[in-house]
N, C-alpha and C positions, 0 to 999 in steps of 0.2 A: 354222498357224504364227503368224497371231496371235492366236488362242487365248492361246496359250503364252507369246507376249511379254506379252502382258493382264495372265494370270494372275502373270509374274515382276514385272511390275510393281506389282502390286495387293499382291504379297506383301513387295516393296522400300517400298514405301509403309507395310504396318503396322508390317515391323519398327522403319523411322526413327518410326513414332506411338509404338511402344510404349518407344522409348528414350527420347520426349522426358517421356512419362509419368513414365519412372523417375528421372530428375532431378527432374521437378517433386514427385515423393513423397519425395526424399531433402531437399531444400530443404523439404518441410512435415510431414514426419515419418508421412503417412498418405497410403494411395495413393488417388486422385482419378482423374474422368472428367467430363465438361464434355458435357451435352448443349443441344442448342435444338430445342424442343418446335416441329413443324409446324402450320401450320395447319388442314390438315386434320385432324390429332391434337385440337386443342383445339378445335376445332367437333366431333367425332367425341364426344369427354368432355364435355363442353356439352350436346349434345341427348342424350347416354343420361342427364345427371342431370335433365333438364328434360323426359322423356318422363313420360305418365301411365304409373302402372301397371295392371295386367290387374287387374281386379273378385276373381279368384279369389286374388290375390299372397298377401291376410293371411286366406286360410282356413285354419285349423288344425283338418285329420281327427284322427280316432281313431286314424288308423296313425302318424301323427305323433307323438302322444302316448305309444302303445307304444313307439314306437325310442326316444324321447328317453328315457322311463323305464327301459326294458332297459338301455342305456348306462350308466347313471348306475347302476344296480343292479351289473353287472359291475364297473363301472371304480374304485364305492368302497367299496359295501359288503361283496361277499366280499376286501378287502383291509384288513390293519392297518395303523394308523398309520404306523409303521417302513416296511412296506414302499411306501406313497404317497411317505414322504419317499426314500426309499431311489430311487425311480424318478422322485422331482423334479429327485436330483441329479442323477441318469445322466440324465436331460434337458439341464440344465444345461450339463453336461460338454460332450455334442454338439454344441452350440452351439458353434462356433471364432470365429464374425464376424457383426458387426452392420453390415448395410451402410448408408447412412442417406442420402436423397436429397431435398436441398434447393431447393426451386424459389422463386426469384427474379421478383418485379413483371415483369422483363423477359423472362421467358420461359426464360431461361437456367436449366437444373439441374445445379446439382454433386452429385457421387455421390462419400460416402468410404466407408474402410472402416474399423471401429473395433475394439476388443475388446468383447465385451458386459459385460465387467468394468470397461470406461472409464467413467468418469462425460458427462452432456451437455455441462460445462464443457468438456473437450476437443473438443469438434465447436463451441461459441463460441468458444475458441480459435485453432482452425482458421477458422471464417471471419476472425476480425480480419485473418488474415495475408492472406486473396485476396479480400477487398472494397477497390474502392476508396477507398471514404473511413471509413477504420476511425472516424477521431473523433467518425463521428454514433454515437448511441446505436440500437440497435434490438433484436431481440425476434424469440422462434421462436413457433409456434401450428401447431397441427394445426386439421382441420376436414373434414366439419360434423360437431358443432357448433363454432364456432370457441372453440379455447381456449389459452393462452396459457400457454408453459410456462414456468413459473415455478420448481420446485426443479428446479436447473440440479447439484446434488447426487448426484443419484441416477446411480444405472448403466445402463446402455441395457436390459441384462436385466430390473431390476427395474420402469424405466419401462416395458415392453412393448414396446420398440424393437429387440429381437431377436428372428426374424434378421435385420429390415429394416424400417424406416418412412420415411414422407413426409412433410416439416415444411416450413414455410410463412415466407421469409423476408420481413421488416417494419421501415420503421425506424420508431424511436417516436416520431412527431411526424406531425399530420393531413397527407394526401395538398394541400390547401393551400399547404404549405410549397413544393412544387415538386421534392423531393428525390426523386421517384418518374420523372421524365419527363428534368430535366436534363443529368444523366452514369448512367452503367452502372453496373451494380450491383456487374460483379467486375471486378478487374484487369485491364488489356489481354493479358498476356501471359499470365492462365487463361481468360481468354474464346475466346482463339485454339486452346487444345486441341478447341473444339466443332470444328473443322474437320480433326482427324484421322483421316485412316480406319484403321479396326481391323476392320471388313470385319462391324462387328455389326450388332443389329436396329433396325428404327427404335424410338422409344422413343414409345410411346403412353399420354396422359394418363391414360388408364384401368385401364391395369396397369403402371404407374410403382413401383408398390410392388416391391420386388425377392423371389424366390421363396422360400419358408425353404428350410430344412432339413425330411427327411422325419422325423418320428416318426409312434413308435407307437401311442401314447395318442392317446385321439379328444381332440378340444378340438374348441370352438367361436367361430366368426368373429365379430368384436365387430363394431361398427356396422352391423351387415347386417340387411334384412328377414326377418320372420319365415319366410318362406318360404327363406332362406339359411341358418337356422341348421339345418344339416346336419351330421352327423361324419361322418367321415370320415378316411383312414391318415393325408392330409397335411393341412399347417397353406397356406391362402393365400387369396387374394385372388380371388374367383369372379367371373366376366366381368360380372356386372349388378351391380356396385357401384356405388351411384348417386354417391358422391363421388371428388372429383379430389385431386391433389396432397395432401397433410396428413394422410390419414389414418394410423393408426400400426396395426402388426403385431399378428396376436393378442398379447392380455398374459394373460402366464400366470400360475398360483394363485401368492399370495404365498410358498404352501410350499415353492417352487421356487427362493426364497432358500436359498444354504446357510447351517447355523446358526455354522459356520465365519466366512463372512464378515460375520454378525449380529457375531460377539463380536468381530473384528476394530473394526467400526466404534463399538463402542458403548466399548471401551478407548479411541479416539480420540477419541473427544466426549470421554469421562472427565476425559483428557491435556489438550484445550483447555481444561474447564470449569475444571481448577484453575490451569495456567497465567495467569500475572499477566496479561497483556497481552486474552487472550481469555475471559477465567471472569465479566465483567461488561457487562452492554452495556443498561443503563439510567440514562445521565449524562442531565444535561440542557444546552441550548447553553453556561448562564452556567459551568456545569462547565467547559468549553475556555476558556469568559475565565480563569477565573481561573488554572487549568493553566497556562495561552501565558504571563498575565502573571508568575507564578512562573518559568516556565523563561525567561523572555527576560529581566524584569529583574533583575539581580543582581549580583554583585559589581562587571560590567562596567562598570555607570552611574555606580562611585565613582571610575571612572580615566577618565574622557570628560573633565574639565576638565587632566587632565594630556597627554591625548591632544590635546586644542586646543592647548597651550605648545609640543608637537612641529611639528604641521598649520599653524597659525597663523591670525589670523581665515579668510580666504579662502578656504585648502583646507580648513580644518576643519568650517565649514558647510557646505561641496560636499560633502563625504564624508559627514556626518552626514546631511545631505538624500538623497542621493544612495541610501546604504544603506539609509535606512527603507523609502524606493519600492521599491527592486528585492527590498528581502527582503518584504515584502508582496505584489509580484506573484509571488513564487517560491514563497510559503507557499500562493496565490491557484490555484496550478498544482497544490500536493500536496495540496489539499483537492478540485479536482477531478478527479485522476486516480486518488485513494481506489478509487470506485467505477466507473471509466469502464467495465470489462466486467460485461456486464451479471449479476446475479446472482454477483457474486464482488467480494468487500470483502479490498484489500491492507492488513491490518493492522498491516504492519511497511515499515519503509523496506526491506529486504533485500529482500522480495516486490516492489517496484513496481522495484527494479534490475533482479531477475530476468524480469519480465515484459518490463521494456523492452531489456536486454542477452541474454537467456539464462540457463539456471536458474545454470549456474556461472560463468559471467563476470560474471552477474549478481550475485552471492554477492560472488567477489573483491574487485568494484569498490566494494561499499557497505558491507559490513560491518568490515572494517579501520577506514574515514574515522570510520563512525559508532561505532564501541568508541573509537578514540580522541580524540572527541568526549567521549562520555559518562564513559570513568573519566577524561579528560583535566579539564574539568570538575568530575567530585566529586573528583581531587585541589583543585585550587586551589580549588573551597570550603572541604575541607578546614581549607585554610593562611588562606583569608577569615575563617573562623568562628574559629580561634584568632587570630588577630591582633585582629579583633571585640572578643572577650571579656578578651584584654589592654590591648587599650583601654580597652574598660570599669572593669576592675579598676585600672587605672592611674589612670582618671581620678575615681572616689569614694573612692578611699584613695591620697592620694598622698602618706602618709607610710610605707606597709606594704614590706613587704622586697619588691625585684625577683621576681618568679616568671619562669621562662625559658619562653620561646614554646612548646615540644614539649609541656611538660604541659596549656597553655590547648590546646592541636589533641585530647590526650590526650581531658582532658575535654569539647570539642564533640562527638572522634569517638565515646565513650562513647553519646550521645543514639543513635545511628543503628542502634547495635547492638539497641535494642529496638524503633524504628519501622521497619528494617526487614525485623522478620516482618510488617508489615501484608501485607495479599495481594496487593492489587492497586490499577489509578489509581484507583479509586471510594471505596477504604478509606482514602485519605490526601487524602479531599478538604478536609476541615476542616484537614489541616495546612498544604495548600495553600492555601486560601481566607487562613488566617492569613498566609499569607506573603505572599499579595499585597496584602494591608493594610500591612502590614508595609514595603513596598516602596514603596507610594505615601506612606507616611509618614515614612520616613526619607530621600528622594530629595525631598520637599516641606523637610524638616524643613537639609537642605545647602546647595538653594540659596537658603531663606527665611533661613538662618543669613549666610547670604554678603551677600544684601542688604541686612542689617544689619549687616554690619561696612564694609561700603559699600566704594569702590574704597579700595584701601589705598596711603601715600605712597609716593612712588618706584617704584610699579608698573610692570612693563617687558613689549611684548606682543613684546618679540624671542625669537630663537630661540636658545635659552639656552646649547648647546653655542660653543665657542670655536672648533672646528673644522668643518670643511667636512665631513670622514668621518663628525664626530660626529651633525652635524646632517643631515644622508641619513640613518643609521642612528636616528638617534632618528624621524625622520619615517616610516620603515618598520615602526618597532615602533610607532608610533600607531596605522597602520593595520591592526595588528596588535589592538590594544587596539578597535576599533571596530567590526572584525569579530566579537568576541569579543562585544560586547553584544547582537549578533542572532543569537543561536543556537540560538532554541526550533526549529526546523525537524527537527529530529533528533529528536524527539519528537511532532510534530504527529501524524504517523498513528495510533501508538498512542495519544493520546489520541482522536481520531479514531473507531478501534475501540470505544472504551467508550459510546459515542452509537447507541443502535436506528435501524435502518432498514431501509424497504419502500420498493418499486416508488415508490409513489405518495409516502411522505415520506423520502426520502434524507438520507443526513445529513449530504452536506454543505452543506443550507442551513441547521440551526440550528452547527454548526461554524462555517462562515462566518461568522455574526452573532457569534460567540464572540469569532472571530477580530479582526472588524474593534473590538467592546470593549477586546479587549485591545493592538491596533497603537495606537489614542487616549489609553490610560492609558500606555502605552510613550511614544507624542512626551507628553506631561505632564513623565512623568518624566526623558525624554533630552534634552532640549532646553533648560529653565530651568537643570538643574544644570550640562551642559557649558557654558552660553554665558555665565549668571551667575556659576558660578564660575572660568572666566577671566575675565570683567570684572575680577571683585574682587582676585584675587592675581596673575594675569599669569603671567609664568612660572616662580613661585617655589611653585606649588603643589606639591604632594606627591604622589602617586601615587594617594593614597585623600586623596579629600578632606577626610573626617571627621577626618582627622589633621590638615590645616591646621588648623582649625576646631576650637582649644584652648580656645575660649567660646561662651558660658556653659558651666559645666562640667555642669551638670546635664542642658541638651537634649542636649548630646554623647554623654551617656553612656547618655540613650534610645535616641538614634539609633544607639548599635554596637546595642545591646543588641535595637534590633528587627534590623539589619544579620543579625544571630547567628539569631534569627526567619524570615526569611526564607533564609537561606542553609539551613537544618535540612530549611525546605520545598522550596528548588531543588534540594537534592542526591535528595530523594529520588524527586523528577519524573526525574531523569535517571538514576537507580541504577536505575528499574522497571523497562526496557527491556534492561540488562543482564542484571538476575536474570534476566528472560524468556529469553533468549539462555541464559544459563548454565543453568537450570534444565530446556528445553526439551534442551539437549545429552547431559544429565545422565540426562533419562526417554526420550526417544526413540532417541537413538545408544546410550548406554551400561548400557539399560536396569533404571537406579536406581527402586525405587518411589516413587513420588509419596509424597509427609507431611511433618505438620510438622517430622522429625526429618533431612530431606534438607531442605530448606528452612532450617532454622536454623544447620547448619552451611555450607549454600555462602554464604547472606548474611551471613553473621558473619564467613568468611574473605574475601570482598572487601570490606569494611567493614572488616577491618583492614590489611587489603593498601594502599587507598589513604591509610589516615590512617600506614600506615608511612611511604609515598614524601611524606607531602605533612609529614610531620617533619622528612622526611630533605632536602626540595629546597623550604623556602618562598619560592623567589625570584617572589613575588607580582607585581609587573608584567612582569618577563622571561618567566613562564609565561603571562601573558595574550597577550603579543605573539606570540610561538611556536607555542601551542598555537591561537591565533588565525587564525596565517594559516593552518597548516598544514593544519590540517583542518577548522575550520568555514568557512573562504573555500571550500571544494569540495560541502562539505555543504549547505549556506545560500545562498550566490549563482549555481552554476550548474547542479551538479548536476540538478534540478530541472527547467533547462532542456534539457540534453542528452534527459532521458527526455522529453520533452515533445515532440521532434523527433522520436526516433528513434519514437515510438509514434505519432504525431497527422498526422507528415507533412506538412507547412506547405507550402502553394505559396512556390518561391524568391521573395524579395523583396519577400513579403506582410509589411506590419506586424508579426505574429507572427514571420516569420520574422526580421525583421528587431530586434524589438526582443531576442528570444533569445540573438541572437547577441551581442548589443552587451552583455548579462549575462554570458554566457561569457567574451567578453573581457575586461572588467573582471574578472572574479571569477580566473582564470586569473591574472593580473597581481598580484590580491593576495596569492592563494598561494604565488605567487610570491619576490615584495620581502619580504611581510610578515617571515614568518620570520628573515631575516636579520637584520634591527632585533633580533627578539626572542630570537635565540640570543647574539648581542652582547652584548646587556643580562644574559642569565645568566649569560655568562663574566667580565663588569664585576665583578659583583656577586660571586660565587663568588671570588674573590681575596680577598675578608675576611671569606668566611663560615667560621664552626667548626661542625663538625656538629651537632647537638641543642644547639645554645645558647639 
C-alpha cells in the first residue's frame, strides 16, 4: 500500500515537472531541462580524463588497418557521386533534433532542443533570455582543445552539432573580474527547474553528450584516441572519452549539406551584398563623423535663434543644453547595443526594436516612427533646398522677374534623382563629407555674420506673441524646432553597419570616436548661431536666420548656396535607409530581381513622391515643429532608453536606472506639447497659403 501511494506520488510530482516545463518552453520558444552536475559525477569525469593510459591504447595492428580500409573501400568506392549525396541527404532528413547542452562555471547545465536547420545564433538567443545578467558580454567554446565558437551563423547540422553537443558557457572578461563567483549564472526561476523530478537518470559528466540518432553509414568519432576510432551501426560517444562538458557530436562530410540549402543561403548573401544598407562594410571611424554631422546638422541649426525668441534666454539654454547631453547619451546606448549579442550586428533600428520588443511588436513600434522620420525629414529638405536656392537667386539678381518657390524645389529635387542611384552609405561619402563642410561653414558664416551686425536698436528679448494662447503654442513649436535639430539617431545604426568588425576590434569603438567628433562640431555649430543670433535681433528674427541676415549680399548668398550643399548631402543620409526598407520589401516579400532597373524606378518614385508633398506643403517652420515632436522626440530621446531597459535590465533605482527614466520622461513630454505648437503654426500659416505659389 505504500508502494502505491509512493509510486502515485512520484507520478503526481512529474506530471506538475513536466507542466512547469511546458510554460517555461512556451515563454522561451524551445523546450529546456535544467540539470546540476554531482559531485561525484565531476570527480568521476575528472579522474577518467586525468588517468594515464594503457601502453598498448595508440598501437595500431594490421587488423586495424584492414577494417579501416575495407570500410572506406565499401562505403565510397563501389558508390557514385549521386548516390553518396543521395544518402547524405536521407541522413540529413533523419535528423529531426539537435539537442545541445550547455554547462555553466556553476555547475548548472541547460539542455535545449533545436532544429538542426537552426542557426547557433538561436541557442545565444536563448541564453540572453535565462542568464541572469544578459548585459555582460560572453562567448560558447567547446573543448579540449578549447575553442571558441565564433560563426555563430551556421546551422547546428553543418557545425557538427547534430544530433547533440556540449558547449561551454563563458563571459568575456578574465575570471579576475569577480563575475564567475558573485551571482548565478541563470535566472532564479530556470535555476529552480534543476529541482524537478521527472523520474530520469542521473546526469554524468562523462556522457553528457546526448545519444544521436541510429544510422547506417559507418562514421567515425571525432576527438577520440586512436584506439576509438572504430565504426560502427551508431554514431556516439564511447565510455573512455577522456574529455568533459564541450565536446561536440560527430560532424559529418560537408556533403551532407543539402545543395538545396547551399543556393538558399548563397541568394541571401546575394540580397544583403547588394542591399544598400549591408553590401559595404569597410568605412572608416571619421566616415561616421562626418555621416552624424551631415545628418544632425541641418536645416534645424537655421531655426535655433527663432526657437530661443519662443523659449527665451532661460528655457532656451536648458533645452539647448539639456538636449545635446541626453541625445548623446542615447546615441552613446545605440552605438552600444549594435553589437551587444554576441556574433550578431543589428544593422537597422527595426532589428534592435525587434530584439528588445519581439520580432512584430518590435516591427510596429520602430518602423512607422522611423519612416516618418526619414521621408518626414527629406520633405522639409526638400522645401529647405528650394527656399535656399531662392534665396540665393533673390539675392545676386535682385532685379530678375520673381520665380515661384515650387520650381526652385523642382529644380533641387531634380539633383537627387541622379544621386540617388549611388548604392550605398560608402558611395555617397564625398557627398557627405561635402556637406559637413558645408554645414560648419555656413552655421560659422550666420553667427560670425550676426556679430557683425552687432545687437541691433530697439531689440526686444520678450515673447513676441500678444497672447497668452499664442505664446504657450509658440513655446511648444520651439520645442518642437529643437528636437528637430538632434535627429541623426535614426540613422546611426546603419551607419554603424558600414564599419568592419571582429571579436577583438568592435565597431563601436571607432563609431564612438566618430560620434563624439561629430556631438563637438554639432555644440560649434548649435550654440554660437542660436545664442548669437538672438543676441543680435531679439525676437524679430525670422525663422531661417540667413533670411534676417540681408548683408553683405554676397556672404548671404554663399551661405544659402552651401545651406543647398549640405541639404543635397542630408537628404541623402536619410533617403538610404528608406531605399533599404523599400528595396529589401521589393526583393524579399515580393520577389522583384535585384538591378539597376528596380532600383532606378523605386528611387526615382520616392524622390518624387516627396519633392511632390514638399511643393505642395512648404510650411517650413510649422513642419519642423510637428514633424519634430511627433516623431523624432520618440526616436531620439527615449526610445533608446526603453530598449536599453527592457534588454539590460537595470537594478531599480541604480543611476542607470534612474537616469533613463528621467529621458523617457522628458522625451514623452515633448512628444507630447511639441506638436501642438507645430500643427497651429501650420493652420496659421495655411490661411494665406495658395497652392504651388
Amino acid at each position: 500500500m505504500a508502494s502505491k501511494r509512493a509510486r502515485l506520488s512520484t507520478s503526481v510530482e512529474a506530471d506538475s515537472a513536466r507542466a512547469k516545463l511546458e510554460v517555461v518552453a512556451a515563454e522561451l520558444g524551445h523546450e529546456i531541462r535544467v540539470f546540476l552536475a554531482t559531485s561525484q559525477t565531476k570527480h568521476a569525469a575528472l579522474t577518467t580524463s586525468d588517468e594515464d593510459d594503457a601502453d598498448d591504447l595508440y598501437d595500431f595492428t594490421a587488423e586495424d588497418y584492414y577494417n579501416l580500409m575495407s570500410s572506406r573501400a565499401e562505403s565510397q568506392i563501389l558508390k557514385t557521386q549521386k548516390m553518396r549525396e543521395a544518402e547524405a541527404v536521407a541522413c540529413r532528413e533523419r535528423l529531426t533534433k539537435a539537442v545541445i547542452r550547455v554547462r555553466f562555471p556553476d555547475d548548472y547545465i541547460l539542455e535545449a532542443n533545436f532544429q538542426p536547420s537552426e542557426t547557433i545564433q538561436t541557442l545565444v538567443d536563448l541564453l540572453m533570455k535565462v542568464v541572469a545578467r544578459p548585459n555582460l558580454p560572453f562567448f560558447l567554446f567547446t573543448t579540449p582543445p578549447k575553442q571558441r565558437i565564433a560563426d555563430l551563423s551556421k546551422d547546428f547540422y553543418s557545425a557538427g552539432f547534430a544530433p547533440g553537443a556540449n558547449v561551454y558557457f563563458s563571459y568575456d572578461a578574465p575570471e579576475s573580474h569577480g563575475l564567475y563567483t558573485n551571482e548565478p549564472f541563470l535566472r532564479e526561476d530556470i535555476r529552480i527547474l534543476s529541482t524537478l523530478d521527472l523520474n530520469q537518470e542521473q546526469v554524468d559528466l562523462k556522457y553528457a553528450a546526448p545519444k544521436p540518432a541510429l544510422l547506417e553509414t559507418a562514421s567515425v568519432v571525432i576527438n577520440a584516441k586512436p584506439m576509438e576510432l572504430q565504426t560502427s551501426g551508431k554514431l556516439g560517444f564511447t565510455p573512455h572519452t577522456p574529455h568533459l562538458m564541450g565536446t561536440q557530436a560527430p560532424s559529418p562530410p560537408e556533403a551532407y549539406a543539402s545543395s538545396q540549402d547551399k543556393t538558399e543561403k548563397e541568394k541571401e548573401k546575394s540580397i544583403d551584398d547588394w542591399l544598400p544598407i549591408t553590401s559595404s562594410r569597410n568605412a572608416k571611424w571619421w566616415y561616421s563623423a562626418f555621416h552624424n554631422v551631415t545628418a544632425m546638422v541641418g536645416a534645424g541649426v537655421l531655426s535655433l535663434p527663432y526657437a530661443m525668441s519662443e523659449l527665451g534666454w532661460g528655457p532656451g539654454i536648458a533645452v539647448l543644453i539639456l538636449s545635446w547631453i541626453i541625445t548623446l547619451y542615447t546615441l552613446w546606448q545605440m552605438v552600444e547595443m549594435h553589437e551587444m549579442v554576441p556574433g550578431k550586428r543589428f544593422d537597422r533600428y527595426h532589428e534592435l526594436g525587434q530584439h528588445a520588443f519581439g520580432e512584430k511588436l518590435g516591427l510596429w513600434i520602430v518602423v512607422p516612427q522611423q519612416l516618418i522620420v526619414e521621408v518626414g525629414v527629406n520633405i522639409v529638405y526638400m522645401v529647405t533646398g528650394g527656399k535656399s536656392l531662392k534665396k540665393f537667386h533673390d539675392t545676386v539678381c535682385t532685379d530678375c522677374k520673381s520665380i515661384k518657390l515650387t520650381y526652385f524645389i523642382m529644380i533641387f529635387g531634380s539633383v537627387h534623382f541622379v544621386l540617388s542611384q549611388l548604392p550605398n552609405f560608402n558611395s555617397i561619402s564625398g557627398v557627405s563629407l561635402a556637406a559637413a563642410v558645408m554645414s560648419l561653414s555656413y552655421s560659422t558664416i550666420a553667427w560670425g555674420a550676426s556679430v557683425d551686425k552687432g545687437k541691433q536698436a530697439n531689440v526686444e528679448y520678450g515673447y513676441k506673441s500678444a497672447s497668452t494662447a499664442g505664446t504657450v503654442f509658440g513655446f511648444l513649436s520651439a520645442l518642437g524646432d529643437v528636437a528637430f535639430a538632434y535627429a541623426g539617431h535614426n540613422v546611426v545604426l546603419e551607419i554603424q553597419a558600414t564599419i568592419p568588425s571582429t571579436p577583438e576590434k568592435p565597431s563601436k569603438k571607432p563609431m564612438w570616436r566618430g560620434v563624439v567628433v561629430a556631438y563637438i562640431v554639432v555644440a560649434l555649430c548649435y550654440f554660437p548661431v542660436a545664442l548669437v543670433g538672438y543676441w543680435a535681433f531679439g525676437n524679430s528674427i525670422d525663422d531661417n536666420i540667413l533670411i534676417t541676415l540681408d548683408k553683405p549680399r554676397w556672404l548671404i548668398a554663399t551661405a544659402n548656396m552651401m545651406v543647398v550643399v549640405h541639404v543635397i548631402g542630408s537628404y541623402q543620409i536619410y533617403a538610404m535607409p528608406v531605399f533599404d526598407m523599400i528595396e529589401t520589401v521589393l526583393v524579399k516579400k515580393l520577389h522583384f530581381p535585384p538591378g539597376l532597373t528596380l532600383r532606378l524606378i523605386a528611387r526615382s518614385v520616392y524622390v518624387a513622391f516627396t519633392m511632390f508633398v514638399g511643393m505642395t506643403f512648404p510650411f517650413f517652420s510649422g513642419l519642423l515643429g510637428f514633424f519634430g515632436g511627433f516623431a523624432f522626440a520618440p526616436t531620439t530621446y527615449f526610445l533608446p532608453c526603453i530598449m536599453w531597459l527592457a534588454i539590460y535590465k537595470p537594478r531599480r533605482f541604480s543611476l542607470s536606472w534612474i537616469t533613463n527614466w528621467i529621458c523617457i520622461i522628458l522625451g514623452v513630454l515633448l512628444m507630447i506639447l511639441s506638436p501642438i505648437g507645430g500643427l497651429r503654426q501650420i493652420i496659421i500659416e495655411a490661411k494665406t497659403y495658395k497652392f504651388y505659389s
